[in-house]
C-alpha positions as CSV (number, residue, x, y, z in Angstrom):
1,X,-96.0,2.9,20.5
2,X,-99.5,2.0,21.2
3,X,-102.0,2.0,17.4
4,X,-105.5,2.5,18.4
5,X,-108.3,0.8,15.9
6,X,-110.2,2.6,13.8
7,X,-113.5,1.0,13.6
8,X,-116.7,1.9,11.3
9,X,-119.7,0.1,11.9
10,X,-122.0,0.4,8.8
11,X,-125.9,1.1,9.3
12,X,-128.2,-2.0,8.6
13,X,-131.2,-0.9,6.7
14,X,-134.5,-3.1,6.4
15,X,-136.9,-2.8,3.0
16,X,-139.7,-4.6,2.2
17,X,-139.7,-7.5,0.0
18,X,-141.6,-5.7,-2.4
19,X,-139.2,-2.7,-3.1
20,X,-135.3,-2.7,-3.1
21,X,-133.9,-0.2,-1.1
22,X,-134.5,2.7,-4.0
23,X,-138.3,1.7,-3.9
24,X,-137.7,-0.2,-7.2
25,X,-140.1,-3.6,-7.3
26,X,-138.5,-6.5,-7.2
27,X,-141.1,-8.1,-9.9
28,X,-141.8,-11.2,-7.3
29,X,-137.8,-11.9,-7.1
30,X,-136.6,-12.6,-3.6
31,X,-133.8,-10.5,-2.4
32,X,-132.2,-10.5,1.0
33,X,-133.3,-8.0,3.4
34,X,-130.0,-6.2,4.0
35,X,-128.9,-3.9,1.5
36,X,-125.5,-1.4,1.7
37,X,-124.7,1.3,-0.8
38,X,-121.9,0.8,-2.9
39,X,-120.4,4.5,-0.8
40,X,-121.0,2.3,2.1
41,X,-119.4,-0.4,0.7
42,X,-115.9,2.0,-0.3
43,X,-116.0,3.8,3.0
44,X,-115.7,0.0,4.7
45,X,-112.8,-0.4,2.9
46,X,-110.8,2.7,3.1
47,X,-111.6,1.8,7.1
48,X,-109.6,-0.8,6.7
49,X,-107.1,0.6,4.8
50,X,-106.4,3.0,7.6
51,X,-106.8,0.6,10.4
52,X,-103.9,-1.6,8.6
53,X,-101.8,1.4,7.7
54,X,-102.0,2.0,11.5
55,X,-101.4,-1.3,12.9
56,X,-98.4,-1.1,10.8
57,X,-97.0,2.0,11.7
58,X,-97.5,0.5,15.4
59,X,-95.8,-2.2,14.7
60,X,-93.0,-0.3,13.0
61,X,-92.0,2.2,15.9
62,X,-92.4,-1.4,18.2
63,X,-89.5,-2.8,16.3
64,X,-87.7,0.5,16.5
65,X,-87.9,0.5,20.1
66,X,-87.2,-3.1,20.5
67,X,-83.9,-2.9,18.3
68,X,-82.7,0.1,20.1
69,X,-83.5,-1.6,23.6
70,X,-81.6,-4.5,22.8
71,X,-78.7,-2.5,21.7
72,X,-79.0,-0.1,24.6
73,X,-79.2,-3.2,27.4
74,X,-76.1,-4.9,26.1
75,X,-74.7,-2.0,25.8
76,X,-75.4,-1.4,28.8
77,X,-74.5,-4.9,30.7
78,X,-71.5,-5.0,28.9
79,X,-70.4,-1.6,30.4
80,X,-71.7,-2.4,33.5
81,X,-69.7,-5.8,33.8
82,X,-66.9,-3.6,32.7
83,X,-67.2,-1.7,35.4
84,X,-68.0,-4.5,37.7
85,X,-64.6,-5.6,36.6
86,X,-62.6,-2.4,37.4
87,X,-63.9,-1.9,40.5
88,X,-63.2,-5.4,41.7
89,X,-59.9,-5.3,40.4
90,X,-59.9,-1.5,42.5
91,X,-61.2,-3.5,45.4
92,X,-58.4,-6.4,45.0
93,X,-55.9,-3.7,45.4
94,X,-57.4,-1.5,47.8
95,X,-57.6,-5.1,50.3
96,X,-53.9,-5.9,49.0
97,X,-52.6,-2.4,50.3
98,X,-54.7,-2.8,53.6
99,X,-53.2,-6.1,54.0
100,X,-49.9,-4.8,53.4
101,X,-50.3,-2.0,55.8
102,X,-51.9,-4.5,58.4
103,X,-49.0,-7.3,58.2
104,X,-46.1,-3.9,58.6
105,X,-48.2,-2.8,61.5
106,X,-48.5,-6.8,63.0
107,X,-44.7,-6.9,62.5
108,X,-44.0,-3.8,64.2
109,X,-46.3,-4.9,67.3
110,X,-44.4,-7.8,68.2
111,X,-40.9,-6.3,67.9
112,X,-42.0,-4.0,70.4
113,X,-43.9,-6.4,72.5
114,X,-40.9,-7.7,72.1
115,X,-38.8,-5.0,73.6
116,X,-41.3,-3.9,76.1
117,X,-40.8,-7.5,77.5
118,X,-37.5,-6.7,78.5
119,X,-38.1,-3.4,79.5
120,X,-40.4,-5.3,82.5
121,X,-37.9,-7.3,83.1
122,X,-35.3,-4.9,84.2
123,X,-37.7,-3.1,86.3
124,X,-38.4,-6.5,88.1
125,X,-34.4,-7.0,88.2
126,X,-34.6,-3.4,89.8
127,X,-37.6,-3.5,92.3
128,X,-35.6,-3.6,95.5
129,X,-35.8,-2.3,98.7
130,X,-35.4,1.4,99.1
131,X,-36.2,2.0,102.9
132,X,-33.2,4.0,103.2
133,X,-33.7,6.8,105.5
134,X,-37.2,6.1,105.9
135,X,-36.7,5.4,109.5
136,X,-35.2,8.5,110.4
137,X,-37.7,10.7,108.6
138,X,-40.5,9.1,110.2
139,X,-39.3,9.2,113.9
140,X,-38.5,13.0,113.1
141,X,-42.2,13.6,112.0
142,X,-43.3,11.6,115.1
143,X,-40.7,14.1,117.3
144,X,-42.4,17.1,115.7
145,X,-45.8,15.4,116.2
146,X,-44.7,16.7,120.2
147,X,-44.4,20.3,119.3
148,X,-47.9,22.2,120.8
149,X,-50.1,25.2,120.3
150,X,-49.2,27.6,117.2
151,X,-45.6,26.0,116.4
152,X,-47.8,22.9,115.7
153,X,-47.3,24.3,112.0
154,X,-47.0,22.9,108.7
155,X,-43.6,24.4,107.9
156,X,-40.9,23.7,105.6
157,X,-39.1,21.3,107.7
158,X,-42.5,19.1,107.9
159,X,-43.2,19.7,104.0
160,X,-39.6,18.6,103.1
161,X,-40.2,15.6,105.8
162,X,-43.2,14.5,104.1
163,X,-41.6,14.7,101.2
164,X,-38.4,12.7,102.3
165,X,-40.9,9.4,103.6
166,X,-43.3,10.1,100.4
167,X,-40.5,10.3,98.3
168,X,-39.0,6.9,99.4
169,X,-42.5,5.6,99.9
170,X,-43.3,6.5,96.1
171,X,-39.7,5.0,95.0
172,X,-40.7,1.5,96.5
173,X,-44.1,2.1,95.0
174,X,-42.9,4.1,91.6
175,X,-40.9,0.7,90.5
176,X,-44.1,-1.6,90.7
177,X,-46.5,1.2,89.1
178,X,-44.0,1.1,86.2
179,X,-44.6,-2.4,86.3
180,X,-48.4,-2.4,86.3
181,X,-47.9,0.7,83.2
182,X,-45.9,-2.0,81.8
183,X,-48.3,-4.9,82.2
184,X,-51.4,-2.2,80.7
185,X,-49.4,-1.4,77.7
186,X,-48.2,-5.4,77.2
187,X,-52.0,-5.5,77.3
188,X,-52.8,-2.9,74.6
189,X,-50.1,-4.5,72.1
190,X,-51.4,-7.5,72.6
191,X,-54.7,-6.4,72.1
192,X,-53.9,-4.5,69.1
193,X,-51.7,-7.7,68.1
194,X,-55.1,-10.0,67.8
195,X,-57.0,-7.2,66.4
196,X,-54.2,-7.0,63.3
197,X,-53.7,-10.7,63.4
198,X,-58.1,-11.1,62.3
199,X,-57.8,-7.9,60.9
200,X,-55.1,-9.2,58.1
201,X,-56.8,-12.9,58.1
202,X,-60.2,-11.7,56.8
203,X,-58.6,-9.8,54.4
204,X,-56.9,-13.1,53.0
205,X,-60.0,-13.9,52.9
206,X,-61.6,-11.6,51.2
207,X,-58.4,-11.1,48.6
208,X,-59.4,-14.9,47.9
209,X,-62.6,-14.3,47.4
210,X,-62.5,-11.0,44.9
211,X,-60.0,-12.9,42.7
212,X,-62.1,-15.5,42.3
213,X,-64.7,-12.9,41.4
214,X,-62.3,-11.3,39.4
215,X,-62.1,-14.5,37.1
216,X,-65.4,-15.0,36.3
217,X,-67.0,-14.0,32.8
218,X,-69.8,-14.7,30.9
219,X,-67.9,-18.0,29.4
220,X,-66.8,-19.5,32.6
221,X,-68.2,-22.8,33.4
222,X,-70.4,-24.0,36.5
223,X,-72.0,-20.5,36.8
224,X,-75.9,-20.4,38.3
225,X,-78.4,-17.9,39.5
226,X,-78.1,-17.1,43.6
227,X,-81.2,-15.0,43.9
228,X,-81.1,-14.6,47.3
229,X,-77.7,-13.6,47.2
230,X,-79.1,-10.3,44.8
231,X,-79.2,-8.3,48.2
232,X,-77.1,-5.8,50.2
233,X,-76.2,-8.4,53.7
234,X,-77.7,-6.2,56.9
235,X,-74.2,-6.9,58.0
236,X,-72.3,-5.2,55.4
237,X,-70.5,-2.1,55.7
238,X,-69.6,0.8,53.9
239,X,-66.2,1.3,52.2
240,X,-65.6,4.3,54.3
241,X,-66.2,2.5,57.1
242,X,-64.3,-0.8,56.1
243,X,-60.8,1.6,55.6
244,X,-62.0,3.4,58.4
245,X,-61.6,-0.1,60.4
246,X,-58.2,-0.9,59.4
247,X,-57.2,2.6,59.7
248,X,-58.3,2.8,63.7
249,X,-56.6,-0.9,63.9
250,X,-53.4,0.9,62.5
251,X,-53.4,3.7,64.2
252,X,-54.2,2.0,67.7
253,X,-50.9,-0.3,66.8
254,X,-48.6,3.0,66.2
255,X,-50.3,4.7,69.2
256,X,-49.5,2.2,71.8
257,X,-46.1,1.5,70.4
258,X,-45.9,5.1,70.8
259,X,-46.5,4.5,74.2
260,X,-44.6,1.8,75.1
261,X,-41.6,3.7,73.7
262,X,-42.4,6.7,76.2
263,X,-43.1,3.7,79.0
264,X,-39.5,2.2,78.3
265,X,-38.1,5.7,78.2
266,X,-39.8,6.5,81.9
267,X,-38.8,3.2,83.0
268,X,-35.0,3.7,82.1
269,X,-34.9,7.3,83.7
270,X,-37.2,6.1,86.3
271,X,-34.0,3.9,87.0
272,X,-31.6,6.1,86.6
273,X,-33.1,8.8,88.6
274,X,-34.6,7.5,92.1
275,X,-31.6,7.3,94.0
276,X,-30.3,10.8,93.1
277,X,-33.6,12.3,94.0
278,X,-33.6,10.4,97.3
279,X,-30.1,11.9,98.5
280,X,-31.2,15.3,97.2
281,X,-34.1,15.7,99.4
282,X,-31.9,14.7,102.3
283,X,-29.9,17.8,102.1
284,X,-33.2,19.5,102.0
285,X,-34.6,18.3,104.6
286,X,-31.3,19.1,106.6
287,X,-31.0,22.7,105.4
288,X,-34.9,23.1,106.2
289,X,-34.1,22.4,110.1
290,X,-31.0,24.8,110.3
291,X,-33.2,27.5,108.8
292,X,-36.1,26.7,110.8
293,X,-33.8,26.0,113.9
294,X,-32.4,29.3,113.7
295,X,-36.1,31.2,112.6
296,X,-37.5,29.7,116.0
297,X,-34.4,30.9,118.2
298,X,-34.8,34.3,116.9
299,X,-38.6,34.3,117.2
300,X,-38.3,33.2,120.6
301,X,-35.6,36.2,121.7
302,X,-38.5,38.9,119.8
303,X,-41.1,37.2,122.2
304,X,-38.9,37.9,125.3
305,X,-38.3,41.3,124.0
306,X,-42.1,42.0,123.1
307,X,-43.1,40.6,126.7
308,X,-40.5,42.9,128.3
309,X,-42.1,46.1,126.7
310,X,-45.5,44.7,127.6
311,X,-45.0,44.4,130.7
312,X,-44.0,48.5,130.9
313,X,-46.8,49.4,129.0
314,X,-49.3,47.3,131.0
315,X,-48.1,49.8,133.8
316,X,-48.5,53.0,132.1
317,X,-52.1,52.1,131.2
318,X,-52.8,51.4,134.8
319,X,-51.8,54.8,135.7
320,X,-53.4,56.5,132.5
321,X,-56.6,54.7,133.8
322,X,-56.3,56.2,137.2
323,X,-55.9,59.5,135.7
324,X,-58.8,59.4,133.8
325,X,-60.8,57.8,137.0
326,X,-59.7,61.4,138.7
327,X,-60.4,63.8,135.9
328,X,-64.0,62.0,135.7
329,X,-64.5,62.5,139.3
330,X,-63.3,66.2,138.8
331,X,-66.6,67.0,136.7
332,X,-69.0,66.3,138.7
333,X,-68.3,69.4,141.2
334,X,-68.8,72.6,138.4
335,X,-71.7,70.0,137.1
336,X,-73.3,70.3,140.4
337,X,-73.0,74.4,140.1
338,X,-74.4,74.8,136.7
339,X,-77.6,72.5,137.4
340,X,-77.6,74.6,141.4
341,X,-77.4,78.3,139.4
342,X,-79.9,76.8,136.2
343,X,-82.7,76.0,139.0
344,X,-82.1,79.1,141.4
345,X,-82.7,81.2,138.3
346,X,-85.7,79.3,136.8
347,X,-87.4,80.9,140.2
348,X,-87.2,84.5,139.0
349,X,-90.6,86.5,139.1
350,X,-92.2,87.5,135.7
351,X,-90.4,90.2,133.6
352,X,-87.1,89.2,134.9
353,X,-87.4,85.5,133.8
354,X,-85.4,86.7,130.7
355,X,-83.4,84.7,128.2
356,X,-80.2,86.2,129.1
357,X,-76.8,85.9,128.1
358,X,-76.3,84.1,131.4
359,X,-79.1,81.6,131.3
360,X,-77.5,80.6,127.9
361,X,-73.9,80.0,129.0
362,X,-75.0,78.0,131.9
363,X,-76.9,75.2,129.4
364,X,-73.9,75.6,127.1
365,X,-71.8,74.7,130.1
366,X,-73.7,71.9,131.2
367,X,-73.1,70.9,127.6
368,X,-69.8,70.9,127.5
369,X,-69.6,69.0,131.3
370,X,-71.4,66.3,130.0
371,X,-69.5,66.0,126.6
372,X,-66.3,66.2,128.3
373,X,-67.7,63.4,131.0
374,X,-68.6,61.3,127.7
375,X,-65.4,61.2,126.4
376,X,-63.3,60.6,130.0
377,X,-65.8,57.8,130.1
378,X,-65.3,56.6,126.2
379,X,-61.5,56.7,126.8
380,X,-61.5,55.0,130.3
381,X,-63.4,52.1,128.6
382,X,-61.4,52.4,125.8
383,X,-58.3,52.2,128.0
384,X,-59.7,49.1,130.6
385,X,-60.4,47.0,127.3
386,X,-56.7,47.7,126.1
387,X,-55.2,46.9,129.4
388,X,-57.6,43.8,129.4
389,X,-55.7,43.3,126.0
390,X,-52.2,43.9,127.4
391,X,-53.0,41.2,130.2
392,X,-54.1,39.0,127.0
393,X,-51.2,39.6,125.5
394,X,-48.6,39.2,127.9
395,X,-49.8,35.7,128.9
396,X,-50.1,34.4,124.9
397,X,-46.6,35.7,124.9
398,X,-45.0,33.7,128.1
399,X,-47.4,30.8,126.7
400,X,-45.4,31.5,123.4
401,X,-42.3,31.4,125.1
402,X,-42.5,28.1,126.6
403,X,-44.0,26.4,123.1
404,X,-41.1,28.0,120.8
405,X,-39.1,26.2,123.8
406,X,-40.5,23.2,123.7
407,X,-39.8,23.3,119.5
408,X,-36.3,24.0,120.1
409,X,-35.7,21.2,122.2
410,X,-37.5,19.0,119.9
411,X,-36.0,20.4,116.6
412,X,-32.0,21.0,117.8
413,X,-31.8,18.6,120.6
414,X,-34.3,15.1,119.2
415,X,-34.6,15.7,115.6
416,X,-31.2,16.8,114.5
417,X,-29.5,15.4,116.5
418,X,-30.4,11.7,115.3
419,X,-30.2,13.0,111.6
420,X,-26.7,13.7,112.2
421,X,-25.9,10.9,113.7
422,X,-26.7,8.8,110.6
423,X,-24.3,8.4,107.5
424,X,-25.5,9.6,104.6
425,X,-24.1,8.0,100.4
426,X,-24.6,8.3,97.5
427,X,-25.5,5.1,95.6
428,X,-23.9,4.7,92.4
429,X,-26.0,3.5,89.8
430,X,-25.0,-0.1,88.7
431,X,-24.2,-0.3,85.1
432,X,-26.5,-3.3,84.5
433,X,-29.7,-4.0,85.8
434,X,-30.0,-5.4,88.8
435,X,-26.8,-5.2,90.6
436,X,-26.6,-4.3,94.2
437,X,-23.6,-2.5,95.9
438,X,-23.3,-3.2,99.6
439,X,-20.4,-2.2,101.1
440,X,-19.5,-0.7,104.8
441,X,-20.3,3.4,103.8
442,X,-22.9,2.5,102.0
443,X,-25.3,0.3,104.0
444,X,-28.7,0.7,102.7
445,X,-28.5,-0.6,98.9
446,X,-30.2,0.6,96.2
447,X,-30.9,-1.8,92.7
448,X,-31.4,0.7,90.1
């Protein structure tokens, strides 16, 4: 609290030396020449009566306030470094179950770094050659490649044939993608590995550091002021975003061990399966020629049939064409007569030029001439352009003929013929990585 002053200031008042200040003579006695009433004189002090009373009062609610700041600021600092206290000790155990989490994780990573090493090494033990009957299926496609026209098609044989050389293409390939997948994920751990490893080594760190903090108080010895260090560092980081940290270091750990689980798991049945996959298709491909063998024999015997019947009909449209040529030519005889009997009557005199029953049948009949001519003439076109068609069609079928030929001899006599000729086995899958089985039915080894 603030005391403000109370000040009176008293009026001076000047007399004449030969009257006091009530105008009484002085009888030649020298008095000064300033002069205050004794109401003056009680007002001055009861001024300063106030004014002290004031000051004190002041200075009163000033100690108040002091006391009670003083008890309020320790209060304060004492529950603040209380406080300060918890929360380190909170911190201390909040870094001590990071760290513990971080180190399980770090453990966990090299076991299965560990066992994904192995894991590559089988699939190195087990990239062999698989060029079994990739030969065969590539001559076949190069065969086929000799088939012309429409039976040029993209059929089922052809699919299951691309299949067969893709299939043994992407077996020699699959083993040394696995590898690569392999390689990637041995990458991630290790990755994740160093990012644990600094992870868990500032946290050491920074365990060391809090406890230190920890034991500090008021009576420890050695302590100074660091005033510059009374700031937040623009390198700092929130706590959400410190856990958050360690939580994406953790979680990248358990999602690529996840994954190189699932990558040993596919590399195993990667293994395991190949070979039986490759044999499988075989037996596709096979069945895909009979069936297409036999759809192409029975597509060739309709074509013969349809150019038979094509043939017949292209000879009944040459005689409906004729008749039609005839029954146009017919017309043009009563056409002749109706125009002849229309202009011999447009000649009669006056009166008798009437509108007559006669004169209309005659326009109705030249009507019906040139209709009837119309539609002779519609159908005969009608009739060329089919048996234009016919003549179309009858060559695209002996063309037809000769291509589902041509696919015969190349499917029955080229393709299946050296596909039989081969020995297809089965390839047993060696109980440890790595082994090969040769043997005299079985030439073309597989390492699974």
């Amino acid at each position: 609290m603030t005391s403000q002053t109370l000040k009176y200031t008293i009026p001076s008042t000047k007399y004449s030396p030969e009257h006091t200040r009530y105008g009484i003579p002085t009888n030649g006695v020298t008095l000064p020449s300033t002069r205050y009433t004794t109401h003056e004189w009680n007002n001055s002090n009861a001024t300063q009566y106030l004014n002290s009373g004031t000051e004190r009062t002041a200075a009163e609610h000033l100690r108040q306030d002091a006391e009670r700041l003083r008890c309020e600021t320790a209060d304060r600092t004492r529950r603040t470094q209380n406080d300060i206290n918890s929360k380190l000790q909170m911190r201390i155990n909040n870094i001590t179950y990071w760290k513990t989490e971080v180190d399980r994780q770090l453990q966990a990573t090299n076991q299965e770094i560990a066992n994904l090493l192995a894991s590559k090494k089988q699939l190195e033990q087990s990239h062999v050659s698989t060029q079994l009957p990739h030969d065969v299926a590539t001559t076949c496609l190069k065969h086929r490649e000799g088939r012309i026209s429409i039976d040029l098609v993209h059929d089922d044989v052809e699919v299951q044939l691309l299949k067969e050389v893709e299939l043994i293409e992407n077996i020699q390939a699959l083993l040394q993608q696995r590898i690569a997948e392999t390689d990637n994920e041995l990458n991630e751990l290790r990755r994740c590995k160093a990012n644990l490893e600094n992870d868990l080594q500032d946290k050491c760190t920074s365990q060391d550091l809090d406890s230190r903090c920890a034991g500090l108080h008021n009576g420890s010895l050695g302590m100074t002021l660091h005033n510059d260090s009374v700031r937040i560092d623009p390198r700092s980081v929130t706590p959400v975003q410190y856990e958050a940290f360690s939580h994406d270091n953790i979680t990248c750990a358990e999602k690529h061990r996840v994954a190189s689980c699932r990558q040993r798991e596919l590399n195993e049945h990667t293994m395991q399966t190949t070979s039986e996959e490759l044999h499988k298709q075989n037996e596709k491909v096979n069945e895909a020629f009979r069936v297409r063998v036999n759809e192409t024999i029975a597509a060739k015997a309709n074509l013969e049939e349809n150019l038979n019947k094509t043939i017949l009909e292209i000879g009944s449209m040459t005689d409906n064409i004729a008749a039609l040529k005839e029954a146009i030519r017919l017309k043009d005889s009563p056409m002749k007569v109706a125009h002849m009997r229309l202009n011999t009557r447009s000649y009669r005199p006056n009166i008798e030029l009437v509108k007559d029953p006669v004169q209309y049948g005659l326009i109705e009949e030249v009507a019906e001439i040139t209709d009837s001519v119309e539609a002779l003439n519609a159908k005969l076109h009608d009739s060329l352009r089919k048996l234009a068609d016919l003549e179309n069609n009858k060559r695209a079928l002996e063309e037809d003929i000769a291509v589902k030929t041509n696919t015969l001899n190349i499917d029955q006599s080229q393709c299946l013929r050296l596909r039989k000729s081969l020995v297809w086995r089965s390839l047993r899958p060696a109980k440890m990585f790595g082994a090969t089985t040769v043997t005299a039915n079985n030439p073309f080894p597989l390492i699974i």
